[in-house]
C-alpha positions as CSV (number, residue, x, y, z in Angstrom):
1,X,136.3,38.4,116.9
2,X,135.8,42.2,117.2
3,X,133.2,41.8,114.2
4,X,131.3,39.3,116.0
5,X,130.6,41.5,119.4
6,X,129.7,44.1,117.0
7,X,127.1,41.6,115.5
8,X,126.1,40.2,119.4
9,X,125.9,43.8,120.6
10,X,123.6,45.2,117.7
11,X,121.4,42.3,117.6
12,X,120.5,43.0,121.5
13,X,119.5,46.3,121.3
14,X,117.7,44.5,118.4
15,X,119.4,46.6,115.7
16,X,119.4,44.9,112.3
17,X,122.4,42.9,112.4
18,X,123.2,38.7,113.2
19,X,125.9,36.6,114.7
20,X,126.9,33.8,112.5
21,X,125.0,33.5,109.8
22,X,125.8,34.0,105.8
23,X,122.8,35.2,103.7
24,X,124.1,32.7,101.1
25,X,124.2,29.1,101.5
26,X,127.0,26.9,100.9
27,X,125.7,25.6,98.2
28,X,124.7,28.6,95.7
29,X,122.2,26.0,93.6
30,X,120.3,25.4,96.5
31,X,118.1,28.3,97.9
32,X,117.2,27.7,101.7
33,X,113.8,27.8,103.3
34,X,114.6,29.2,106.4
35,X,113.9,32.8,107.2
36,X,117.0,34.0,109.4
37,X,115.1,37.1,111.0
38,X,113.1,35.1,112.6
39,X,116.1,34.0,114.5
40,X,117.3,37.7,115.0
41,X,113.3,38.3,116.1
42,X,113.1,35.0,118.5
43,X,117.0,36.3,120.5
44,X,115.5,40.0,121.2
45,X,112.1,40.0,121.6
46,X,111.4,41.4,124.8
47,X,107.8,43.6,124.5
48,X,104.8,43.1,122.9
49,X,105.4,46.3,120.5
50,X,107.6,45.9,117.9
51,X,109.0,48.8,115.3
52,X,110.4,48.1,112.0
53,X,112.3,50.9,110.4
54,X,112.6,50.6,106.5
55,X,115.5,52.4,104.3
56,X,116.5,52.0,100.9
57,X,119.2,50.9,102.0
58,X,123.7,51.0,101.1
59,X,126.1,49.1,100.7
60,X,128.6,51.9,101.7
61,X,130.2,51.7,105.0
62,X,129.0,55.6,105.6
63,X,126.5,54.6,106.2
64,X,126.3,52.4,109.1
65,X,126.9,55.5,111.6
66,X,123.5,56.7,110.2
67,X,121.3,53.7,110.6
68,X,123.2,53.2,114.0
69,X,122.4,57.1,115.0
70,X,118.6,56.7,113.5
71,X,117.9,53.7,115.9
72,X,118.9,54.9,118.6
73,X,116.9,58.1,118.4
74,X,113.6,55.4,118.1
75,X,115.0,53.4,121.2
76,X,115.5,56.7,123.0
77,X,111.9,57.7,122.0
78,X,109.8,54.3,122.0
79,X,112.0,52.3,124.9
80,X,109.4,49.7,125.5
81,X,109.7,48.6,122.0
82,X,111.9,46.5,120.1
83,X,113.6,48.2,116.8
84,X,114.6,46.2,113.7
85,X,116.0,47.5,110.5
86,X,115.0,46.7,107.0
87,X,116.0,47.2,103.6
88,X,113.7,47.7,100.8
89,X,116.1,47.3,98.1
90,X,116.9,43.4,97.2
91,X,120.0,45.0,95.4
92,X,121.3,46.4,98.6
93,X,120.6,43.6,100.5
94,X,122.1,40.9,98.2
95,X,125.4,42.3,98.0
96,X,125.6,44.6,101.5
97,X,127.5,41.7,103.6
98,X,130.1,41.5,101.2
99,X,130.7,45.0,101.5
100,X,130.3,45.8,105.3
101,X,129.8,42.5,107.0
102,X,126.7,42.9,108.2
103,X,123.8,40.8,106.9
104,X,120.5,42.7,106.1
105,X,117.6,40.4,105.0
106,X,114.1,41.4,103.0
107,X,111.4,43.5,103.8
108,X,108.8,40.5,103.5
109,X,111.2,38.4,105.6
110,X,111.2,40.5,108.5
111,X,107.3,41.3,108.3
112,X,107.1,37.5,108.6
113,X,109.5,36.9,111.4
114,X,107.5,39.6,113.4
115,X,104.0,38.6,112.5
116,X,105.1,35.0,114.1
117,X,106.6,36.6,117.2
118,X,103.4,37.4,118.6
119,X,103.9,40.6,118.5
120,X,100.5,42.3,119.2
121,X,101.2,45.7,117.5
122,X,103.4,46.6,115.0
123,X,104.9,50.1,114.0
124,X,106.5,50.3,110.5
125,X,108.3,53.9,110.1
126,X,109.5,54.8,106.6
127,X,112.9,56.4,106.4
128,X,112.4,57.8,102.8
129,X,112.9,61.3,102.0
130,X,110.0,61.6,99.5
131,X,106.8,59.3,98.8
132,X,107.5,57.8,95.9
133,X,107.6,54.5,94.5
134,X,109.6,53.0,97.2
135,X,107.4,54.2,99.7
136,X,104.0,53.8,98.1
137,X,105.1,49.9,97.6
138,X,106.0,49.7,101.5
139,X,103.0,51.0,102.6
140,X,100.6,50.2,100.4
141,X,101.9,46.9,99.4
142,X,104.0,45.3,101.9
143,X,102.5,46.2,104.7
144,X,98.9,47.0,103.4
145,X,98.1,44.3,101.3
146,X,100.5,41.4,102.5
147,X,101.1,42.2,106.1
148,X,97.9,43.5,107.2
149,X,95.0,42.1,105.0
150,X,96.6,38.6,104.1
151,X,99.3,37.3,106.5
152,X,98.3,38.7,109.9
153,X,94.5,40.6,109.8
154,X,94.7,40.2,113.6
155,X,98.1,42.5,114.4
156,X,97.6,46.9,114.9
157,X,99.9,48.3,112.6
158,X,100.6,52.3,112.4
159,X,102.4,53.4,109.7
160,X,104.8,56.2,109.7
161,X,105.1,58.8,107.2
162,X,108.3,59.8,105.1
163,X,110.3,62.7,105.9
164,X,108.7,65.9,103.2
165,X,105.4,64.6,104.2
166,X,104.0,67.7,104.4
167,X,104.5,71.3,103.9
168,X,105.6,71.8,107.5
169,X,107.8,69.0,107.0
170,X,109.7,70.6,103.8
171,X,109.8,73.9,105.5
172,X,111.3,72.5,109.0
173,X,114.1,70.7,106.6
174,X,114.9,74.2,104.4
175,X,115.3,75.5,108.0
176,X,117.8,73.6,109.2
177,X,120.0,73.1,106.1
178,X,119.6,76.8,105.3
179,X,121.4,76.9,109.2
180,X,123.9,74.6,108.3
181,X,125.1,76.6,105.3
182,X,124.5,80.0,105.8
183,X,127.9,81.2,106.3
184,X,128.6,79.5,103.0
185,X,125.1,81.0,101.3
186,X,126.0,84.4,102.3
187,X,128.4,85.2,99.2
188,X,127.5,85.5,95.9
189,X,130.8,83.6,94.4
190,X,129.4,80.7,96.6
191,X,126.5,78.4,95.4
192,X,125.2,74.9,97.1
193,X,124.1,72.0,95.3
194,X,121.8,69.3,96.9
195,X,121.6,66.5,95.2
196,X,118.7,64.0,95.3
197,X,117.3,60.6,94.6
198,X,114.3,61.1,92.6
199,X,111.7,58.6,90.8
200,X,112.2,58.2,86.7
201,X,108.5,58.3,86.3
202,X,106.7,61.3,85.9
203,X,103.9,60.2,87.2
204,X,104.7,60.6,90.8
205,X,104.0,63.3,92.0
206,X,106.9,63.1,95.0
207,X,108.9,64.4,92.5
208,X,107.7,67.5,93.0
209,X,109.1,67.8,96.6
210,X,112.6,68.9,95.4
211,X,111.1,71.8,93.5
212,X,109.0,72.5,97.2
213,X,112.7,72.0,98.8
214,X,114.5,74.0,96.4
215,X,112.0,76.8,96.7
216,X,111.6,76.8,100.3
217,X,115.3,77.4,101.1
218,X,115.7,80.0,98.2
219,X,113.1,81.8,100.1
220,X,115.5,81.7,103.0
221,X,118.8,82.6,101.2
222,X,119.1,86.4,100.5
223,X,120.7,85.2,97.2
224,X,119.3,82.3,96.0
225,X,122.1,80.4,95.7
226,X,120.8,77.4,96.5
227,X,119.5,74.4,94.5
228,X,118.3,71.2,94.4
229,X,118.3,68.4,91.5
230,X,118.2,64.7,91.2
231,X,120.0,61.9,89.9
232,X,117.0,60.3,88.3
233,X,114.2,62.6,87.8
234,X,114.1,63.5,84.0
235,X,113.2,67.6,84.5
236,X,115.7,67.6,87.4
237,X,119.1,65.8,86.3
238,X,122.1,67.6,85.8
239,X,121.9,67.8,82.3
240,X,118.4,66.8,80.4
241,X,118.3,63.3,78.8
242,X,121.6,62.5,80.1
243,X,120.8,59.2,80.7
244,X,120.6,58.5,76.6
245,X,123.3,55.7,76.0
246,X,123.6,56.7,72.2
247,X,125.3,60.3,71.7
248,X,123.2,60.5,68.9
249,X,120.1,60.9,71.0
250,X,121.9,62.9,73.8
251,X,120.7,67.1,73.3
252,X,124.2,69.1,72.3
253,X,125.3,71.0,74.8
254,X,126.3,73.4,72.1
255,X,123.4,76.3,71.2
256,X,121.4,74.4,74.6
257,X,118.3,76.5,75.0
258,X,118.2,76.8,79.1
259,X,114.8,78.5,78.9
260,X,113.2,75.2,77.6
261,X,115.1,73.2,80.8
262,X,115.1,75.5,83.3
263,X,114.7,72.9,86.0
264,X,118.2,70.8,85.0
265,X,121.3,72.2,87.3
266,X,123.3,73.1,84.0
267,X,120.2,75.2,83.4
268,X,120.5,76.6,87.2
269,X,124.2,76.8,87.7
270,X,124.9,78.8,84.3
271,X,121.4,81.2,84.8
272,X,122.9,81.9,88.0
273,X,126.1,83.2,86.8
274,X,124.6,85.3,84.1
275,X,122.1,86.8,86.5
276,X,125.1,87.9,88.9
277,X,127.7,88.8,86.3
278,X,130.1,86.0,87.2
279,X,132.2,83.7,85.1
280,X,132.1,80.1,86.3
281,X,135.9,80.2,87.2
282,X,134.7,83.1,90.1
283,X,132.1,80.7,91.6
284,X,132.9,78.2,94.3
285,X,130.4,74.9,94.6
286,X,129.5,73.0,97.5
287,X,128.2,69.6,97.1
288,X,125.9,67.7,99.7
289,X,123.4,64.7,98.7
290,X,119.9,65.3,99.3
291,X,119.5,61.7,100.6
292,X,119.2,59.9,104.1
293,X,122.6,58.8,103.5
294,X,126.0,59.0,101.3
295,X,126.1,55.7,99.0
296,X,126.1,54.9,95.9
297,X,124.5,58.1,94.3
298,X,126.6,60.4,96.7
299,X,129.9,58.9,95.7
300,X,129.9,57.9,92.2
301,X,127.2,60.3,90.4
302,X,127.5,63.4,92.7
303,X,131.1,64.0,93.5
304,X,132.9,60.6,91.0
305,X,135.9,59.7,93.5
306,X,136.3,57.0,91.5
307,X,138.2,59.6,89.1
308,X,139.2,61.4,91.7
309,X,141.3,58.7,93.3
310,X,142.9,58.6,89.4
311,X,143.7,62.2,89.6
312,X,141.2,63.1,87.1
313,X,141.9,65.6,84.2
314,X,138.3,67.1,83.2
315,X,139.2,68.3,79.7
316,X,137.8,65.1,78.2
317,X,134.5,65.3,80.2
318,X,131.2,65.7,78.6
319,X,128.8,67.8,80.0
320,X,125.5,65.8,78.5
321,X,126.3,62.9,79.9
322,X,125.7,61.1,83.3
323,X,129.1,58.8,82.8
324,X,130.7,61.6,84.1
325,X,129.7,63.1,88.2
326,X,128.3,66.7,89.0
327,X,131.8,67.4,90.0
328,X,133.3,66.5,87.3
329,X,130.7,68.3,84.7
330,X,131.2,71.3,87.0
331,X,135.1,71.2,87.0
332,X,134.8,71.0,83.0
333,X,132.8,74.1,83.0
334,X,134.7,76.0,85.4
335,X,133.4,75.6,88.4
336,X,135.5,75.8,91.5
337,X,134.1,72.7,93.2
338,X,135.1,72.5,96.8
339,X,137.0,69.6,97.9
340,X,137.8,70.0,101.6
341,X,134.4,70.9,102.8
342,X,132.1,68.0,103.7
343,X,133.4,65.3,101.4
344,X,135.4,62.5,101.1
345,X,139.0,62.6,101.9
346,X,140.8,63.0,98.5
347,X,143.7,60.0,99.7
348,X,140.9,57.3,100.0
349,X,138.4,58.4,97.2
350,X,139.4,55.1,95.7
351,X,138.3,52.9,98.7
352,X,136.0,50.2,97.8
353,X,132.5,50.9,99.1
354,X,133.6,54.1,101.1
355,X,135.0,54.3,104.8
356,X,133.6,53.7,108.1
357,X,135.2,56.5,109.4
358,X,136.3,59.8,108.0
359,X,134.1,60.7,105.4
360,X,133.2,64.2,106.0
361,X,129.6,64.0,103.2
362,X,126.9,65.1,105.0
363,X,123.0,63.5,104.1
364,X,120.5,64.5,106.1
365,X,120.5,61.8,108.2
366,X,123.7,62.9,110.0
367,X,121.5,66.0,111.0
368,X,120.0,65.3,114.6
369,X,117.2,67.7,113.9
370,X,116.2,66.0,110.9
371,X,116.1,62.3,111.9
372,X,113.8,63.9,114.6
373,X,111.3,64.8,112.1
374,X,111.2,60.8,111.4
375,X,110.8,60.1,114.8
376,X,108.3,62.8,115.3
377,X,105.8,60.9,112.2
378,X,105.6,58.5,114.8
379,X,105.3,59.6,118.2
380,X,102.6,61.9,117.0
381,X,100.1,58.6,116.5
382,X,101.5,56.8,119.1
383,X,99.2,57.1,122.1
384,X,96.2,57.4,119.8
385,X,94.3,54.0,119.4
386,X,92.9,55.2,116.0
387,X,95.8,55.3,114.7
388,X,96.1,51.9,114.7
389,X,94.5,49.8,112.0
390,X,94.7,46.1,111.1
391,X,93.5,44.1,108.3
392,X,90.4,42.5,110.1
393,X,87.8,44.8,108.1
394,X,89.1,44.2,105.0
395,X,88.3,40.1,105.5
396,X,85.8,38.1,103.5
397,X,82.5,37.3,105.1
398,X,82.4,33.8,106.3
C-alpha cells in the first residue's frame, strides 16, 4: 500500500511513475498495443506546455532521490508546465521495475503519449553529461526526425542542451567540484578520481569533454591532483585495451610504456607519484563517478562492492583488466583507496541494485548547483519564440 501512494503521488506532480500497471503482460508471448504513458499523460495533464526530461537512466535505487531532486528543480522553475521523465536506455527500462518498482516506459512511447495530449508546445531537456551518442540520437533522432518532422509537424518543441555544453558550462562544473573537494585536494598524499561514462567510438568528439573537465579543475588545484577517466572511452579507461577478453591481446602491464598512454588513469595515478616522490602506499584515493547518477558503472566498475561485500583480497587482481573495479586495481597497486568518504556503506555493498537510502556516492546530480546548470539550458530559451521550432518547414509540398 505504501508503494502505491508513492506511485499516486508521483504521477500527480506528473513525475514518471504509474499506479497499477506492469510493463509486462501476463502473457510474455503476447506483446500489447497499448501505450501506458498515455495513461500517465491523460491523469496529469493540466497545461498546455509539457516538458519531458530524458536520462540514461538506472536500475539502482540511488538513484531515485536524483531524478526526484531533478524534477522538482523543473517544477520549481517552469510551474505552469507538466514534467514527465524518460529513459533512453531500453535496457534500463526493461528491467528497472523489477529492481525499484517503479515502471519507466520508452522514449518514443512518451513522445507519442504527449503529441496526442494536445499539448501545444513541447520542451524536451537532456540530462546527459556530454553530447554524445545518446544525446545526438535524442535530439536529432527522436525528437528531430520522428517527433517533429513525421509524427507531429504542427507542435513547438525547444530542445535543451546537455550539461558540458559549452566552455562556460565545463568551467562552472570544475568550479563547483573543485569546492566540494578542496579540503581533500589540498595535500599532496591525496588524489581524486572522477570517473565517467564515455562513448567507445572515437569518433565523437564529446569525448573530448573529460580531457576539458580534467584540465579545467587541474587549473584550479594548486597540485594537480585531480583526474578524470572513463569507463568506456578507449584513450581514457583505467588501463588501455582493458576491455580485450583474450589475455593474449591485453598490453602487459609489465615494461607498460606510460608515455605512449598518458591519458589512461594507471598512466595518471603512477606519473603522479613519480612526479611528487611518493610510493603508492603514501597516497590516499578518493573515488566519485563523473555521471548524473551512481548505477551501474558507479558500483560495479568504479568502486566493485560486489567484492567488497566478499571481503576482497586484491593479491589476485589484475591490473589490465576491466573484470576487476578502479578500487580494486588501485588497492593491488598500493593505493590507499578511501572507504568512508562518499561511498557505499561497506555492510550493504552486497545489496542487490544498491539502497534507497544511505549511500553516501556522490554524482553530480546530488549537487544543487549543478542540476541548475540543466535547468538553466532551458530557462535561457524559454520566453524567446525563436527558440521554438517545429517540423512544419521541413514538410513536402502538397
Amino acid at each position: 500500500m505504501k508503494q502505491f501512494k508513492y506511485y499516486l503521488m508521483a504521477a500527480f506532480v506528473a513525475a514518471v511513475t504509474c499506479t497499477g500497471f506492469n510493463s509486462c503482460s501476463d502473457n510474455d508471448d503476447e506483446e500489447s498495443t497499448v501505450n501506458p504513458a498515455v495513461d500517465v499523460v491523460s491523469k496529469t495533464k493540466q497545461h498546455d506546455t509539457a516538458i519531458l526530461l530524458c536520462t540514461f537512466g538506472s536500475t539502482y535505487n540511488e538513484s531515485l532521490t536524483v531524478y526526484d531532486d531533478i524534477i522538482e528543480d523543473f517544477k520549481s522553475k517552469f510551474p505552469n508546465t507538466d514534467i514527465y521523465m524518460s529513459f533512453t536506455s531500453r535496457t534500463c527500462i526493461g528491467r528497472v521495475e523489477a529492481s525499484t518498482g517503479i515502471a519507466r516506459y520508452e522514449l518514443d512511447q512518451w513522445l507519442k503519449a504527449i503529441g496526442d495530449a494536445g499539448y501545444k508546445r513541447v520542451a524536451v531537456q537532456s540530462l546527459h553529461v556530454i553530447p554524445g551518442e545518446e544525446y545526438l540520437s535524442l535530439m536529432n533522432t527522436d525528437v528531430k526526425k520522428y517527433f517533429m518532422i513525421q509524427w507531429y509537424p504542427h507542435i513547438d518543441v525547444l530542445k535543451g542542451a546537455n550539461l558540458l555544453s559549452s566552455a562556460e558550462d565545463t568551467k562552472d562544473v570544475a568550479e563547483i567540484l573543485y569546492k566540494h573537494y578542496e579540503s581533500k585536494l589540498a595535500g599532496k598524499n591525496n588524489i581524486v578520481l572522477l570517473m565517467g561514462h564515455g562513448n567507445p567510438d572515437e569518433n565523437y568528439n564529446a569525448n573530448t569533454k573529460y580531457s576539458d573537465m580534467e584540465k579545467a579543475l587541474q587549473e584550479l588545484a594548486a597540485n594537480n591532483n585531480i583526474f578524470v577517466g572513463t569507463v568506456d572511452y578507449g584513450d581514457m579507461l583505467f588501463f588501455p585495451k582493458e576491455i580485450e577478453k583474450e589475455p593474449a591481446n591485453r598490453i602487459p602491464v609489465e615494461g607498460f610504456d606510460k608515455t605512449q598512454y598518458p591519458n589512461c588513469m594507471y598512466s595518471k595515478v603512477m606519473s603522479y607519484c613519480e612526479k611528487n616522490g611518493l610510493n603508492p602506499s603514501e597516497v590516499n584515493v578518493y573515488l566519485a563517478p563523473f555521471m548524473s547518477i551512481a548505477g551501474d558503472h558507479a558500483h560495479n566498475d568504479l568502486w566493485g562492492l560486489e567484492a567488497m561485500a566478499e571481503d576482497d583480497d586484491v593479491s589476485s587482481v589484475e591490473i589490465n583488466t576491466n573484470e576487476y573495479s578502479w578500487r580494486e586495481r588501485l588497492e593491488k597497486l598500493g593505493f590507499k583507496v578511501d572507504r568512508t568518504f562518499e561511498s557505499h556503506p561497506t555492510d550493504q555493498a552486497g545489496a542487490d541494485h544498491g539502497i534507497k537510502d544511505g549511500c553516501n556516492m556522490k554524482p553530480l546530480g546530488s549537487y544543487p548547483e549543478i542540476r541548475q546548470i540543466w535547468v538553466n539550458h532551458l530557462y535561457e530559451n524559454w520566453n524567446d519564440d525563436s527558440a521554438w521550432e517545429n517540423g512544419e518547414d521541413y514538410q513536402p509540398e502538397a
